[in-house]
TIDO-624846 format. One record per residue (C-alpha): residue number from 1; x, y, z. Coordinates in Angstrom, 3 decimals. Example, Ala and Ser with C-alpha at 12.3 -4.5 7.8 and 13.67 -1.06 7.14 Angstrom:
residues 2
<bavo resi="1" east="12.300" north="-4.500" up="7.800"/>
<bavo resi="2" east="13.670" north="-1.060" up="7.140"/>
This chain:
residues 263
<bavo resi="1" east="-76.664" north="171.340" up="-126.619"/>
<bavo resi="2" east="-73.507" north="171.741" up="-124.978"/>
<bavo resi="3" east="-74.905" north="174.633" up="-122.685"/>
<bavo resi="4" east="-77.746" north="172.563" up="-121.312"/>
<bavo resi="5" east="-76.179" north="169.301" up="-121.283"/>
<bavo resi="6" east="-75.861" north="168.154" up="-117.408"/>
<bavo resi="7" east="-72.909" north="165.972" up="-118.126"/>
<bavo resi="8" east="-70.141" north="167.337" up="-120.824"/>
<bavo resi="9" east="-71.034" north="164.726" up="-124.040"/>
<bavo resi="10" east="-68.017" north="163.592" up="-126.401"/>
<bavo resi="11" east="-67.654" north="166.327" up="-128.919"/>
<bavo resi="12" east="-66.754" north="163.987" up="-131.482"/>
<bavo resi="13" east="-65.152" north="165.577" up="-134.963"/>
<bavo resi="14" east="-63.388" north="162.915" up="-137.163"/>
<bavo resi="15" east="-62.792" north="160.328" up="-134.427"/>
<bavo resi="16" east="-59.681" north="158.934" up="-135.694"/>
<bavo resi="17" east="-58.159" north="160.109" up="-132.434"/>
<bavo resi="18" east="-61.606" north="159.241" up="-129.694"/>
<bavo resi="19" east="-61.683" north="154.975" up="-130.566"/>
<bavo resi="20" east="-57.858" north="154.208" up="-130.163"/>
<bavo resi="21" east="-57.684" north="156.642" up="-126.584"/>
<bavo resi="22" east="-60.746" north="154.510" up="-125.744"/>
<bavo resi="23" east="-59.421" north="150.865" up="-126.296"/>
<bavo resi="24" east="-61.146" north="149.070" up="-123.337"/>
<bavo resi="25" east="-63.497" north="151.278" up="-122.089"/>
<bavo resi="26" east="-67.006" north="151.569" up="-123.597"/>
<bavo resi="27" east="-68.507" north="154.906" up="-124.893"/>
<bavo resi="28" east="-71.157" north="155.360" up="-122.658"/>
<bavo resi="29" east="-72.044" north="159.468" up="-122.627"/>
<bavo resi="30" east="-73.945" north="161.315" up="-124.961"/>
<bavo resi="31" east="-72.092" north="161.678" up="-128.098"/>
<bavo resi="32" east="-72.279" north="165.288" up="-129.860"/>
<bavo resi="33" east="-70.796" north="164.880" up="-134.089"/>
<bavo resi="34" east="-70.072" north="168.014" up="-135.144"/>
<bavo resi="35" east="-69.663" north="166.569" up="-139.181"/>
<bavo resi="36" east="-72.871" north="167.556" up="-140.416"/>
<bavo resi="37" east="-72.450" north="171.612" up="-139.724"/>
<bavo resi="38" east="-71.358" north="172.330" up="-142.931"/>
<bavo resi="39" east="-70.201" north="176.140" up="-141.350"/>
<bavo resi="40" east="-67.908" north="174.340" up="-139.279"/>
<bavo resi="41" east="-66.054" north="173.019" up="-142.614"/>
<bavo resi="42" east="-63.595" north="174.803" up="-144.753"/>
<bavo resi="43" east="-60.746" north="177.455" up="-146.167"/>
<bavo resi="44" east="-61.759" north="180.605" up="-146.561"/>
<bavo resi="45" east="-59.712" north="183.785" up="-147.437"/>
<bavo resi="46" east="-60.156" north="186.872" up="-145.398"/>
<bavo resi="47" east="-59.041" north="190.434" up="-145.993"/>
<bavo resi="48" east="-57.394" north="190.205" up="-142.806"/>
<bavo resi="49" east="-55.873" north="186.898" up="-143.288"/>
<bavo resi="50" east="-57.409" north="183.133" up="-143.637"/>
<bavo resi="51" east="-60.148" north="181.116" up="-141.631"/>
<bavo resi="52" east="-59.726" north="177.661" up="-141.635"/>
<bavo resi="53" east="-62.938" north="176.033" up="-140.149"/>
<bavo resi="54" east="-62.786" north="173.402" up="-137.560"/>
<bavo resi="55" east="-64.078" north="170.360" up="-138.970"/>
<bavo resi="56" east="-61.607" north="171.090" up="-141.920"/>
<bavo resi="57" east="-60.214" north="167.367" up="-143.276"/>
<bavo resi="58" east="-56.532" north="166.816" up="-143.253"/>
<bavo resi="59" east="-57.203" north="165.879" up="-147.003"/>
<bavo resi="60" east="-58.996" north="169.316" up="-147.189"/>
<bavo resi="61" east="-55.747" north="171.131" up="-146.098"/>
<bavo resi="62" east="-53.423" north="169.085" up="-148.179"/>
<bavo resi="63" east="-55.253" north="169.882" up="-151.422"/>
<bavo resi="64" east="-56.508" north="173.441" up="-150.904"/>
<bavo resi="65" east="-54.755" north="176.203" up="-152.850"/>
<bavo resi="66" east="-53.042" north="177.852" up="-150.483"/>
<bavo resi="67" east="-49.917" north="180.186" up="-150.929"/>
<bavo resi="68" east="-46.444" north="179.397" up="-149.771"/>
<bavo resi="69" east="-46.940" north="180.518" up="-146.249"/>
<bavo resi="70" east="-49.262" north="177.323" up="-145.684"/>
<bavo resi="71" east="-46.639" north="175.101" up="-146.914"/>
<bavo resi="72" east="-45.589" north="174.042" up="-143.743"/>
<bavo resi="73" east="-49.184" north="173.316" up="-142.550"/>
<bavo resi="74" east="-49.826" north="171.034" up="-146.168"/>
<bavo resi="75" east="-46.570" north="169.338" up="-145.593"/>
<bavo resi="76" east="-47.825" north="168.248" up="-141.795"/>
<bavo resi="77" east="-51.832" north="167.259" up="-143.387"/>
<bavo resi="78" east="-49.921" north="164.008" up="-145.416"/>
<bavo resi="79" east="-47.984" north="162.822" up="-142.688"/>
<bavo resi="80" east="-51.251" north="162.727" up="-140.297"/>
<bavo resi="81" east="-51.471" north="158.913" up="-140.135"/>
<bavo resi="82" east="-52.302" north="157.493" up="-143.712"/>
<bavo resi="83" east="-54.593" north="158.632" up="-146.378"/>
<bavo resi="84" east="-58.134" north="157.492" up="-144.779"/>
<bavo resi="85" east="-57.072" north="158.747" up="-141.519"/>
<bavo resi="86" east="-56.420" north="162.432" up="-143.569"/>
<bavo resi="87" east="-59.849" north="162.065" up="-145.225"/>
<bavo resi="88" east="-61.533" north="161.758" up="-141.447"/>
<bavo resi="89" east="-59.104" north="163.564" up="-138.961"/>
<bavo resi="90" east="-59.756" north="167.443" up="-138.436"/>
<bavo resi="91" east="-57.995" north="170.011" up="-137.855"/>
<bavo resi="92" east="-59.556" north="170.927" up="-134.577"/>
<bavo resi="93" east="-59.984" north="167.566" up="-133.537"/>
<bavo resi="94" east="-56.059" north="167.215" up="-133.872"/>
<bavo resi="95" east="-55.378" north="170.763" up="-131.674"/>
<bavo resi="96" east="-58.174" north="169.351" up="-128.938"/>
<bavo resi="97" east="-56.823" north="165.883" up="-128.436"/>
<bavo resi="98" east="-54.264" north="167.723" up="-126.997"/>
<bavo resi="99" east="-51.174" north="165.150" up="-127.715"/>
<bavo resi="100" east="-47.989" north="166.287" up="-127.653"/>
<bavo resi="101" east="-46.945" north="164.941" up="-131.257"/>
<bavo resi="102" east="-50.199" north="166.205" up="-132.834"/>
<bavo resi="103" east="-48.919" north="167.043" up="-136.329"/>
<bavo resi="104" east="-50.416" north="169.852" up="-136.879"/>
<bavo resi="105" east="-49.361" north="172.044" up="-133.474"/>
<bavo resi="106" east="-45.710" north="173.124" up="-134.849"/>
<bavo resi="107" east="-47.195" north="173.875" up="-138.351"/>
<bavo resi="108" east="-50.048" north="176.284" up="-136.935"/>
<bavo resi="109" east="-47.886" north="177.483" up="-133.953"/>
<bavo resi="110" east="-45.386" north="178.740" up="-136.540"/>
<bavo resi="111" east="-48.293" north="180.721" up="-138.564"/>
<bavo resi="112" east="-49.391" north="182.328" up="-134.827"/>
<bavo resi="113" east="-52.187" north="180.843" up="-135.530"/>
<bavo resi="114" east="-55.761" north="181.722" up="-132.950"/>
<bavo resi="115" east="-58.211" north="179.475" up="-132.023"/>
<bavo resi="116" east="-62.102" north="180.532" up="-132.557"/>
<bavo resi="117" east="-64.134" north="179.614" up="-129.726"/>
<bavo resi="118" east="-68.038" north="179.574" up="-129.348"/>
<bavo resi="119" east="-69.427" north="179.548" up="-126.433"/>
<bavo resi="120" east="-71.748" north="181.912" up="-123.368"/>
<bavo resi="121" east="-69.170" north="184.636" up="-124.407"/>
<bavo resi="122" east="-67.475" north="183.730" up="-127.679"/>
<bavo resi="123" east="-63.561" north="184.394" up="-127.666"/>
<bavo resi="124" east="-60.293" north="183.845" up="-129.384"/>
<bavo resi="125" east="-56.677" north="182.430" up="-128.060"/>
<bavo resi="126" east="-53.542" north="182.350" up="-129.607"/>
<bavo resi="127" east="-52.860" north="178.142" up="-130.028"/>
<bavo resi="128" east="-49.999" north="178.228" up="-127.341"/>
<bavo resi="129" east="-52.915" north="179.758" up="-124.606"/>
<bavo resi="130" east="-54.998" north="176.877" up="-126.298"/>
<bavo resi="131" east="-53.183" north="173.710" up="-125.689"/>
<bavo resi="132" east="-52.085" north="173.224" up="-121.786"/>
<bavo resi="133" east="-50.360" north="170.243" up="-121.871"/>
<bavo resi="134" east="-51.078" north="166.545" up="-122.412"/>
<bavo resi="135" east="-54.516" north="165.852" up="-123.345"/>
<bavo resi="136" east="-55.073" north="169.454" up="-121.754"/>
<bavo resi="137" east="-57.247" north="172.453" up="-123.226"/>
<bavo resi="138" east="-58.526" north="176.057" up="-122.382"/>
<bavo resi="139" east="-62.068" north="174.243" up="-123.523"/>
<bavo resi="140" east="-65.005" north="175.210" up="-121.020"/>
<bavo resi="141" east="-67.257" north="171.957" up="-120.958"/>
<bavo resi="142" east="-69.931" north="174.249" up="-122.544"/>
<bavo resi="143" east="-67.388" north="175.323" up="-125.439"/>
<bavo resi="144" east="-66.535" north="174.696" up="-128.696"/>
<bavo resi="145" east="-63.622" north="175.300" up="-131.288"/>
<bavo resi="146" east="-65.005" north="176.710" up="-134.523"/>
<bavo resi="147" east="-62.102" north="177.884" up="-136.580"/>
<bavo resi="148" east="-58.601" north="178.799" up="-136.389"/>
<bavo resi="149" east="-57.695" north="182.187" up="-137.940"/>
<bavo resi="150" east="-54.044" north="182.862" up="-139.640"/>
<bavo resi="151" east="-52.932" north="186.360" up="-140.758"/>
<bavo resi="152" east="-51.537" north="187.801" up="-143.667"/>
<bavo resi="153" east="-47.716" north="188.427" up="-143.369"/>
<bavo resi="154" east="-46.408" north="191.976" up="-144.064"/>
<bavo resi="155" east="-43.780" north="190.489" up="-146.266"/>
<bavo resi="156" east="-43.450" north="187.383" up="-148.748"/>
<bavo resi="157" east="-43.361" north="184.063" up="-146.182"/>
<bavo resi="158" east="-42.859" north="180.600" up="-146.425"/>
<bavo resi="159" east="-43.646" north="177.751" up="-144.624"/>
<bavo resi="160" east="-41.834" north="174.006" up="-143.977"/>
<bavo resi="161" east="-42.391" north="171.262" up="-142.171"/>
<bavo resi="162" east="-40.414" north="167.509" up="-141.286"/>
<bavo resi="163" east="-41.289" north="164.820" up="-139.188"/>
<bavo resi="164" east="-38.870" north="162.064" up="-137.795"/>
<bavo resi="165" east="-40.459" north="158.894" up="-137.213"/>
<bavo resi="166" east="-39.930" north="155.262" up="-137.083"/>
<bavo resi="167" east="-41.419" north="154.768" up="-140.300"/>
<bavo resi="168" east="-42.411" north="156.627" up="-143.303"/>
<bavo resi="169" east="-46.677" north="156.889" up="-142.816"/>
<bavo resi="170" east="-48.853" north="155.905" up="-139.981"/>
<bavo resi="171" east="-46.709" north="156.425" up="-137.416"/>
<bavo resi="172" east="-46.613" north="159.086" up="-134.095"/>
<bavo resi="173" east="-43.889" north="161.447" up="-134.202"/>
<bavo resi="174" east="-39.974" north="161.085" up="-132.399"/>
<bavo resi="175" east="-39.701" north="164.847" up="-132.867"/>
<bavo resi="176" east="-40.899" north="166.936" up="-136.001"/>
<bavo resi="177" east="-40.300" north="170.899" up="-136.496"/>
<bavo resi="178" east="-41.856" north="173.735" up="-138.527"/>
<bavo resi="179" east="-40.651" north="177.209" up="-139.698"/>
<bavo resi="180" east="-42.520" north="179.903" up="-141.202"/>
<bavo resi="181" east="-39.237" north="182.314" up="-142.822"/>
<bavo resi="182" east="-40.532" north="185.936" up="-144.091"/>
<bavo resi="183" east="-38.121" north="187.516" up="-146.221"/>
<bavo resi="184" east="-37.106" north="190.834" up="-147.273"/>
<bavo resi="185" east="-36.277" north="192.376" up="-150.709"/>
<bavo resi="186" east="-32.951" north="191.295" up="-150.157"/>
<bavo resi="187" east="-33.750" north="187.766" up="-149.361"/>
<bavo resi="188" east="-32.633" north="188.130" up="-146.198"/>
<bavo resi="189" east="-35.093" north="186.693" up="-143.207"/>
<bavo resi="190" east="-37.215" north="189.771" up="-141.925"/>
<bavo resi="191" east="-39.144" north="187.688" up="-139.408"/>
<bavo resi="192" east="-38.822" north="183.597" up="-138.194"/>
<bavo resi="193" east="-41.251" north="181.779" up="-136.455"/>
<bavo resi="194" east="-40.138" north="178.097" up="-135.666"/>
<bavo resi="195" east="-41.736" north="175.501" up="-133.629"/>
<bavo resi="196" east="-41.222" north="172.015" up="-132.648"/>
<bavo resi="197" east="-43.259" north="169.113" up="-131.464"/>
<bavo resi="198" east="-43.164" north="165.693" up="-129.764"/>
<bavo resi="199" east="-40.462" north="167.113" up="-127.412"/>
<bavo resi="200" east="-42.457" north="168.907" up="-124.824"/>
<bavo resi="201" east="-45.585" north="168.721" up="-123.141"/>
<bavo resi="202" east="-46.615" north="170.714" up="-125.765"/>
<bavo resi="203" east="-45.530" north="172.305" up="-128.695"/>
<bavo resi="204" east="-42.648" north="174.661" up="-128.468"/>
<bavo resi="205" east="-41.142" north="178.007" up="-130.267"/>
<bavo resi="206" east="-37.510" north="178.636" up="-129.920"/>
<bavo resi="207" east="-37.468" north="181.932" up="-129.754"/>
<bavo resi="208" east="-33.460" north="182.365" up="-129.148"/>
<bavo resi="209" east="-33.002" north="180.567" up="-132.624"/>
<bavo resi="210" east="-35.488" north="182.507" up="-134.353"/>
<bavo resi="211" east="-33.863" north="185.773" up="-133.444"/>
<bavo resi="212" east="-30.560" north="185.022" up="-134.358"/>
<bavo resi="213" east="-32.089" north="183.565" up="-137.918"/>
<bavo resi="214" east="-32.948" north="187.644" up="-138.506"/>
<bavo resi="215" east="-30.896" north="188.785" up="-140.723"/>
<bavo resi="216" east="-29.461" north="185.629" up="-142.008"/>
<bavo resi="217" east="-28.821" north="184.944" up="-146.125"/>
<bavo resi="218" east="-31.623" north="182.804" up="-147.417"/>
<bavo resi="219" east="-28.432" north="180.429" up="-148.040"/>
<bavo resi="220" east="-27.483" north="180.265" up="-144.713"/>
<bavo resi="221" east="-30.333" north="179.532" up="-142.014"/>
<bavo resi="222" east="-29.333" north="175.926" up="-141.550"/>
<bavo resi="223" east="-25.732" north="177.167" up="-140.942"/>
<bavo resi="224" east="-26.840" north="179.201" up="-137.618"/>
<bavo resi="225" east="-28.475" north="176.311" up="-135.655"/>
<bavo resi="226" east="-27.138" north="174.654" up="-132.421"/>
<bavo resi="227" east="-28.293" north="172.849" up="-129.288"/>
<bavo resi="228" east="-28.285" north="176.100" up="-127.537"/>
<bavo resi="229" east="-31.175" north="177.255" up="-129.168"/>
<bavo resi="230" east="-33.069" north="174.246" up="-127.610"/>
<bavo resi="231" east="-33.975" north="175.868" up="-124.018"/>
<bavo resi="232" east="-37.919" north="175.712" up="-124.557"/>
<bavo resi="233" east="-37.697" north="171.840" up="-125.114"/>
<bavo resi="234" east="-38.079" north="169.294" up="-122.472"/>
<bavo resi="235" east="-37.960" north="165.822" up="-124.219"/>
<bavo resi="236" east="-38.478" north="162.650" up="-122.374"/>
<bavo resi="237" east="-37.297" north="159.050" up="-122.898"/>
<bavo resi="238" east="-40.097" north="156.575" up="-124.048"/>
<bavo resi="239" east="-40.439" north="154.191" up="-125.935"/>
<bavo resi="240" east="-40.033" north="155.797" up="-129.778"/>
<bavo resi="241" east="-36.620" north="157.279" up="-128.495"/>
<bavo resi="242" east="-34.382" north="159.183" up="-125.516"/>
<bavo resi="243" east="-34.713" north="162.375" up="-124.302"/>
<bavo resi="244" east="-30.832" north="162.327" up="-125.047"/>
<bavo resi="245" east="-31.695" north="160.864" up="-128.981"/>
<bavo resi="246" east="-34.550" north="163.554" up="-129.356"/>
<bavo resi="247" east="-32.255" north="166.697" up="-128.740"/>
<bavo resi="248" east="-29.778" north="165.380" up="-131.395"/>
<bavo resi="249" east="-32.521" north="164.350" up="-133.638"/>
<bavo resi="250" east="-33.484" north="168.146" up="-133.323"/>
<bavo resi="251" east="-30.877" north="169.887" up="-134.136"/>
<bavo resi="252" east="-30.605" north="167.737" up="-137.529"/>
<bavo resi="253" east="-34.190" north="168.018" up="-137.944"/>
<bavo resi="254" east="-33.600" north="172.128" up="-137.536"/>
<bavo resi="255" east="-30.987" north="172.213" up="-140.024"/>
<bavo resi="256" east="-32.814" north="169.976" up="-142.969"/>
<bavo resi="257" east="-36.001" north="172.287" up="-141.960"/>
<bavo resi="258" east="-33.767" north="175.199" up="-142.894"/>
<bavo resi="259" east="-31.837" north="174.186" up="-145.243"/>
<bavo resi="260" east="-34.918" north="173.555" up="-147.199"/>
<bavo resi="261" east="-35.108" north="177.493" up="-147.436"/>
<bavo resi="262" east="-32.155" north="177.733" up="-149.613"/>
<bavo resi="263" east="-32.551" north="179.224" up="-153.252"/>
């Protein structure tokens, strides 16, 4: 449908994120719902790794049994608006709206996560290719997210994830961070992946603080953490909070994020 459409029709996956970018302005294209495909839906575990279909619920992710890696990823499906918003909102729908507080962009760009794309010559892109700023994809009109695809660790990994907004639920993120921490047999971190969102046109990884978080005690991450480590970030003052307020709300959110890792 999408190949032989003349004009591009709304893909339209949960729609909790289409009707409030639309206030005003009718719906007047062809509208293409993706809910009924039932491949398009679910968790699946893969030799290789995990396949988490598009059209996977919020509520889905929140309730699957998932090992400690996705912890970071569960933690992010309950703060996605409130619980009927979870049981509509998708996964994919979240990554293609694009918006720079989307929940679930530091959780899955912390577990490298690819996107699965179907289309005249079906491909794959790492999330950070996938999201090009606000509201901005690598989506072809004549494309279509499937799945996104997470690999096994070489080592035992675990994931977090905190959110700093105005309220407790149903509210869009000031900033919000997630870390996925593989450790060795000594408990020390072997590999750090950490990401943050709502301070950026998109969602960011801070490389310079993961590398010096190699090494580290399990008992010590949140100890290493300063503003330095926030090069990647570009925040902006609107109206949830200052550019200025956002880089200190980061660091603190970085060290509680961390700190959560201790023993």
């Amino acid at each position: 449908m999408l190949a032989r459409s003349s004009a591009p029709p709304l893909v339209l996956a949960g729609g909790t994120d289409v009707y409030p970018a639309r206030v005003g302005r009718t719906i007047d294209e062809d509208v293409l719902d993706l809910t009924g495909i039932a491949t398009l839906r679910g968790i699946v575990e893969t030799p290789e790794g995990w396949r988490l279909g598009a059209t996977t619920t919020w509520s889905e992710v929140a309730e699957a049994r998932l090992p400690p890696l996705f912890a970071g990823l569960q933690a992010a499906a309950r703060e996605v608006g409130g619980r009927q918003v979870q049981n509509a909102g998708t996964l994919a729908g979240n990554l293609c709206n694009a918006s720079p507080a989307a929940d679930g962009a530091p959780a899955l760009l912390a577990l490298e996560a690819t996107v699965e794309i179907a289309g005249p010559a079906p491909r794959r892109l790492p999330l950070r290719s996938f999201i090009l700023g606000p509201r901005r994809t690598a989506l072809a009109p004549d494309e279509l997210v499937v799945a996104l695809h997470v690999a096994k660790p070489a080592r035992p990994a675990e994931g977090a994830f905190v959110k700093l907004g105005a309220r407790r639920y149903l509210v869009i993120s000031i900033a919000m961070a997630s870390a996925v921490v593989e450790f060795d047999d000594d408990d020390r971190v072997a590999a750090a992946r950490v990401a943050v969102g709502a301070c950026s046109a998109v969602a960011e990884r801070l490389p310079a603080l993961e590398a010096v978080l190699a090494g580290q005690p399990r008992d010590r991450l949140a100890a290493v953490v300063s503003e330095s480590h926030l090069a990647p970030l570009s925040p902006i003052d609107d109206i949830r909070g200052s550019a200025g307020y956002r880089r200190e709300a980061v660091v603190a959110l970085l060290q509680r994020l961390l700190g959560g890792f201790s023993p």
